[in-house]
C-alpha positions as a Markdown table, in Angstrom:
| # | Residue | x | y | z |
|---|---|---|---|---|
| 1 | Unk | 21.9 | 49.1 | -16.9 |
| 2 | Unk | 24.1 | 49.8 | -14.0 |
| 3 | Unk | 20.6 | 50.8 | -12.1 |
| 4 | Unk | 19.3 | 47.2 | -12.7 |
| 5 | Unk | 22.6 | 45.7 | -11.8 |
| 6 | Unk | 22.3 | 47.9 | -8.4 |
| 7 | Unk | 18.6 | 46.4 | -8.0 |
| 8 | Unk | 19.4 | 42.6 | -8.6 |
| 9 | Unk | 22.6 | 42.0 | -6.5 |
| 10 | Unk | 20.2 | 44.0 | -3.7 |
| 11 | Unk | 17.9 | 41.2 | -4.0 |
| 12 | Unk | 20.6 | 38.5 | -4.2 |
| 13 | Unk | 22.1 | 40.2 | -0.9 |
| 14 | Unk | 19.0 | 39.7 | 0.5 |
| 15 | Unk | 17.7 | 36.4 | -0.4 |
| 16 | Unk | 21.3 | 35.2 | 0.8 |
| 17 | Unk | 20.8 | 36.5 | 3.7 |
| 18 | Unk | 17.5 | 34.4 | 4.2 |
| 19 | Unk | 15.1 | 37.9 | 3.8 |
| 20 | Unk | 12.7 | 38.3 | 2.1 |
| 21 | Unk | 12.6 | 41.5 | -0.5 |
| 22 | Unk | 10.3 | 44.1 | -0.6 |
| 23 | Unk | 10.1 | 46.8 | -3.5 |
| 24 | Unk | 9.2 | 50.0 | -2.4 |
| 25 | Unk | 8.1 | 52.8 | -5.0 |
| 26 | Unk | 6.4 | 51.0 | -7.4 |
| 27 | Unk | 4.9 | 52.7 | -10.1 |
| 28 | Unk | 3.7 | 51.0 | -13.0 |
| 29 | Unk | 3.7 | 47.5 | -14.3 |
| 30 | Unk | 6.8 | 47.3 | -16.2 |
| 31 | Unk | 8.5 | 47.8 | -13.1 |
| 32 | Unk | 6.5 | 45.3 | -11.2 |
| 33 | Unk | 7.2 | 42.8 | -14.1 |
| 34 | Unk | 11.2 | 43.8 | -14.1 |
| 35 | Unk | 11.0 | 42.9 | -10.3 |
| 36 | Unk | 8.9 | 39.8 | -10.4 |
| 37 | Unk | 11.8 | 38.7 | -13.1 |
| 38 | Unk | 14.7 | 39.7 | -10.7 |
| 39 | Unk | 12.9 | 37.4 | -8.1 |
| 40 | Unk | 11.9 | 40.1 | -6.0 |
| 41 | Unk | 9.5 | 39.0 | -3.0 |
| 42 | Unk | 7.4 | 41.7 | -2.6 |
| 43 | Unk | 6.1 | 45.2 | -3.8 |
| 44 | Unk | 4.5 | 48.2 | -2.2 |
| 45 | Unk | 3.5 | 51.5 | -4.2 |
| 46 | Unk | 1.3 | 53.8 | -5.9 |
| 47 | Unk | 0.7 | 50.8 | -8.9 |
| 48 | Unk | -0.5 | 48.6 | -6.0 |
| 49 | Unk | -2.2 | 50.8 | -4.1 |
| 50 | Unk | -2.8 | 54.9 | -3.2 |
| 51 | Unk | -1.3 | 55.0 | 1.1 |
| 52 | Unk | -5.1 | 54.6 | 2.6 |
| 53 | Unk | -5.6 | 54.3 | 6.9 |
| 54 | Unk | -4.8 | 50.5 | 8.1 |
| 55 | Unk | -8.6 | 50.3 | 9.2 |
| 56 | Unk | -9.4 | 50.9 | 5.1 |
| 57 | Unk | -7.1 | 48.3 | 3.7 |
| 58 | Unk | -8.6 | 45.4 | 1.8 |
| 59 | Unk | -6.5 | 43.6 | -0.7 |
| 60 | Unk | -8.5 | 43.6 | -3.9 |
| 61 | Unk | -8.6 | 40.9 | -6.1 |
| 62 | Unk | -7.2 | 43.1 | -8.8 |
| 63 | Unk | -4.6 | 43.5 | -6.5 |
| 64 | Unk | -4.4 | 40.2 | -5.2 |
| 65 | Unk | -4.2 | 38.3 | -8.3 |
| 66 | Unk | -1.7 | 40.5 | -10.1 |
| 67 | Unk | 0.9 | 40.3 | -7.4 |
| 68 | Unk | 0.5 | 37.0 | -7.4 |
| 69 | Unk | 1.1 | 36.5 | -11.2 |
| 70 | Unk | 3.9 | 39.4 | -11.8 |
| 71 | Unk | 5.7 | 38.5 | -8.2 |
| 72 | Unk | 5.0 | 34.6 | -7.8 |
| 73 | Unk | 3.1 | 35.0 | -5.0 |
């Protein structure tokens, strides 16, 4: 508990601060879906996406529409 605690006033600091928040590390949905409830801007991480050269990147629409959904987006 005191882990999530540590995660949400983060994103409170942050969004009070007029930033937006981005997640790094993510690894699996029911994190996404903990951080999309927390109001958390943004995610990176091997659930999104394996690291790949800039000149590879493509959002997928996998990709696309589930940050979108999870994140608010």
């Amino acid at each position: 508990m005191r882990d999530l605690d540590l995660v949400r006033s983060t994103i409170e600091l942050g969004h009070a601060l007029g930033l937006r928040v981005v997640a790094e590390g993510v690894e699996d949905l029911e994190t996404l879906e903990t951080l999309g409830q927390l109001g958390c801007d943004l995610a990176q991480g091997y659930f999104i996406s394996r690291p790949m050269p800039a000149e590879d990147l493509v959002l997928s629409p996998r990709v696309a529409i589930l940050a979108e959904a999870v994140l608010g987006g």
